[in-house]
C-alpha positions, 0 to 999 in steps of 0.5 A: 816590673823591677828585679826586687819586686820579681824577687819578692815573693809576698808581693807577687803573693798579693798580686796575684790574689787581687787579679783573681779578685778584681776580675771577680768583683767586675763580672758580678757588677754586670750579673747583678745589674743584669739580674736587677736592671732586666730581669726583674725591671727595677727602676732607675732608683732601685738601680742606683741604690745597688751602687750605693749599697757598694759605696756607702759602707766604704764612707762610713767605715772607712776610718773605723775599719783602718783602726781594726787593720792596724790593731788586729793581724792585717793577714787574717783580717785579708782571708776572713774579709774574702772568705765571707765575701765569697759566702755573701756573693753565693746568697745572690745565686738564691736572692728573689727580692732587690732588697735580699740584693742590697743588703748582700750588697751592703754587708759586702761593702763593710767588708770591702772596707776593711780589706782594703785598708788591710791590704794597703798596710800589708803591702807597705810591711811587703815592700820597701819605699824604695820600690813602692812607686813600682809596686803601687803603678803595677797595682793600678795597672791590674785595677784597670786591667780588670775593669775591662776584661771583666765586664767584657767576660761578664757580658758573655757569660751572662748571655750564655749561662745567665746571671747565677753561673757568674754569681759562682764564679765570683764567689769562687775567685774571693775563696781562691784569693783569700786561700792565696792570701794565707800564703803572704808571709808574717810581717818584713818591715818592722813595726814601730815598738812604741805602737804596741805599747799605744794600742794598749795605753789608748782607747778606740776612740784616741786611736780613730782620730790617730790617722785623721791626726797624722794627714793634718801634720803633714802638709803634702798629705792634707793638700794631696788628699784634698786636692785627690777628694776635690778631683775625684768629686769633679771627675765622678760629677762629669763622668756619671753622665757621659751616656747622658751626653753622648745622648746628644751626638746626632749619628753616636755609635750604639757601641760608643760607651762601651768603646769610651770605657775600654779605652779609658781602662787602656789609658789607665794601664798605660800610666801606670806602665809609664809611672811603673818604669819610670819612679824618680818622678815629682808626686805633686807636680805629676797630680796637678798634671792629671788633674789638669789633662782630666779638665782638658779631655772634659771640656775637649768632649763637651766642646766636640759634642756641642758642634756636633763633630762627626767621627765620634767614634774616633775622638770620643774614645780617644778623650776618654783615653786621656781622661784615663791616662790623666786619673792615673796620674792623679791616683798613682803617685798620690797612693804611692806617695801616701805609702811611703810618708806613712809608717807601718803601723799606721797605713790602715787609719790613714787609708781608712781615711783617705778611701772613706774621703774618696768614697764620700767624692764617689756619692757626691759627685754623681748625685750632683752630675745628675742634679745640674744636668736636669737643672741646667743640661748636660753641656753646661754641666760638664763645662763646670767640671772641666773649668773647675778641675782646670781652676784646680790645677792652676790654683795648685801650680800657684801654690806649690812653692808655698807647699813644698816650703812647709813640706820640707820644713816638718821633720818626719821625727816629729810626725812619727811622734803621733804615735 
C-alpha cells in the first residue's frame, strides 16, 4: 500500500468495513446452500434460483440504483443498505420454506444494488486519481482474499454449529460494517457545481440515461465495457461447468474443485498485488492480456481433460491459478480506469451501469454453459469459450491503434459537458 493511501484514514475506513463484509457475505452463501441444498433436498432448480434471486436485482436495478447514489447522501445510503441487509440475513435464522429464502434473498440483492454504486462513488470522493490504481487493486485483493477464507470459515462453522450461527454471524458483520461506515468523512473531492444545479433542472428519468450517456462519449469506456461484459459472459459460460468437466477426469481428486477455486482466489490476490505495486501500467493493453490468458488457461484445462493427463491435481489447480491471475488483470484496470475517467458526481450512474452489464454477463453466461454442455458436451463447450475469448483479445490487439486514436481525440471538457 502506498504512503497516501496508509495516510488516508477514510479509505482505510472503507476497507476495513468491506473485509468485514465480504467475509460476511461468503459465510452465508455456504449456510444458505447448505440449508436449501441438504437439509431440505431442494432440487437443482430451486438451487439455481438462490443465485438468481442475488444476481437479478443487480441487473435490473443497477442503472436506477447508480441515479439514487449519485442524488442522495452516498454515505447514508452505505449505513441503511448494510443496516437492512443485516436485518433481512437475520429472517433466514427463522425461514422454514425456499421460498421465505429467496425472497429474503432478493430484497438483499436490491440493496446489493445500491450499495455498490454507492461505495464506488465514495470511493472516488476519498482518493485521488493519482492513487485510485492502488486503491482499486488492494480492493480486488480483499474481494479474492474473502472469497476463500469465507467458504473455508463457513464449511467449519456450518459443520460445528450448523447453519443459523453463520446466519448471526453475517448478520452481525453487515451491523459491525455499516457502524464502520458512519465513521467515513463528509465528501474530499469536490463535486462538480453544475451538477447540483442539474439535479434540480432534470427529471428522474433525463438523469437514468445521464450515465448510459457518458460511457457512449467515451471511447475507451464503451470498448472497455463491452469487451469487460463479452469476457465476463465467456468466462462465466466455461467457469459454471468446471465440476462438470472434472466429471470427466478418470482418477479427479475428490477435493479437486475446492483445490481449483482457492487457487483461483490466490491467483487473483497476486494480480492485484502486482497491479497495487506497480500503477504506471497501460489499461487497455493489460485487458486484452487477461482476457487472452483466460482463453489460454480454458483451453489448456479442456485439452489436459481430453487426454486424460494424469496429476490432475497439480495442473488443474495451477490453471485455474492463471485463470484467476488473468480476471484480475481484466477487472482491475478496467475499474480503475472507470474510476478515474468518471467525474464524481457521476461515478453511481456509470457503475450503476457497468455492474448491471456485468450482472446481466453473470446470468447469461451459465445458463448457456449449461445449455451447450447438455446440447453438445462439456468439451466442446469450453473449446468455444476458450477460442472465443482468445478471438476476443486478438480482435482488440488489432483494433487498438483505431481506439487509442479516437480516445485521444475526445477532449475531457467536452464529456464532463454531459452534465
Amino acid at each position: 500500500m502506498t504512503k497516501g493511501l496508509k495516510k488516508n484514514k477514510g479509505f482505510l475506513t472503507l476497507i476495513v468495513a468491506q473485509v468485514i463484509s465480504g467475509i460476511g457475505d461468503w459465510l452465508s452463501i455456504v449456510a444458505i446452500i447448505t440449508l436449501v441444498g441438504l437439509k431440505w433436498n431442494a432440487s437443482p432448480l430451486e438451487v439455481s434460483f438462490i443465485f438468481l434471486c442475488l444476481a437479478v436485482p443487480m441487473a435490473l436495478f443497477g442503472p436506477v440504483a447508480g441515479v439514487v447514489a449519485d442524488r442522495f447522501n452516498r454515505k447514508a445510503l452505505m449505513v441503511t443498505s448494510d443496516l437492512i441487509r443485516a436485518g433481512l440475513i437475520l429472517i433466514l435464522t427463522v425461514a422454514d420454506t425456499v421460498w421465505v429464502v429467496y425472497l429474503c434473498l432478493f430484497t438483499v440483492g436490491i440493496f446489493s444494488a445500491l450499495f455498490i454504486p454507492a461505495k464506488n462513488g465514495k470511493l472516488k470522493e476519498l482518493v485521488s486519481d493519482d492513487y485510485m490504481k492502488s486503491a482499486m487493486s488492494i480492493s480486488s485483493m480483499i474481494d479474492s482474499s474473502t472469497k476463500v477464507i469465507g467458504p473455508l470459515l463457513s464449511g467449519v462453522l456450518v459443520a460445528s454449529f450448523g447453519p443459523k450461527l453463520v446466519f448471526y454471524i453475517d448478520s452481525a458483520t453487515f451491523f459491525v460494517a455499516g457502524l464502520i461506515i458512519l465513521f467515513l468523512p463528509k465528501t474530499v473531492q469536490a463535486i462538480n457545481p453544475t451538477s447540483q444545479i442539474s439535479k434540480k433542472k432534470n427529471s428522474f428519468k433525463t438523469e437514468f440515461t445521464i450515465g448510459f450517456s457518458f460511457i457512449k462519449t467515451n471511447t475507451f469506456l464503451l470498448v472497455g465495457m463491452l469487451y469487460f461484459g463479452i469476457g465476463l459472459l465467456l468466462i462465466q459460460l466455461a467457469d459454471s461447468q468446471l465440476i462438470v468437466l472434472i466429471r470427466e477426469l478418470t482418477s479427479a481428486s475428490p477435493d479437486l474443485f475446492g483445490y481449483l477455486l482457492t487457487l483461483s482466489g490466490v491467483g487473483m490476490f497476486s494480480a492485484g498485488l502486482l497491479l497495487a505495486k506497480k500503477t504506471d501500467y497501460d489499461t487497455y493493453p493489460i485487458m486484452l492480456i487477461g482476457i487472452l490468458g483466460l482463453g489460454l488457461s480454458f483451453g489448456s484445462m479442456v485439452a489436459f481433460t481430453n487426454y486424460d493427463v494424469g496429476f490432475s491435481i497439480i495442473w488443474m489447480p495451477l490453471f485455474g491459478f492463471l485463470a484467476g491471475f488473468s480476471y484480475s488483470l481484466v477487472s482491475v484496470p478496467f475499474h480503475s480506469s472507470v474510476q478515474i475517467n468518471t467525474p464524481v458526481h457521476l461515478t453511481g450512474r456509470v457503475f450503476g451501469v457497468i455492474n448491471s452489464v456485468a450482472t446481466t454477463a453473470t446470468i447469461i453466461g451459465p445458463l448457456l454453459g449449461g445449455w451447450l454442455s447438455t446440447i453438445i458436451g462439456v468439451i466442446p463447450a469450453f473449446i468455444i469459450s476458450s477460442s472465443l475469448l482468445v478471438s476476443l483479445a486478438l480482435i482488440g490487439a488489432l483494433y487498438r491503434s483505431k481506439i487509442d486514436k479516437a480516445s485521444k481525440g475526445e477532449s475531457q471538457e467536452g464529456a464532463y459537458k454531459l452534465n
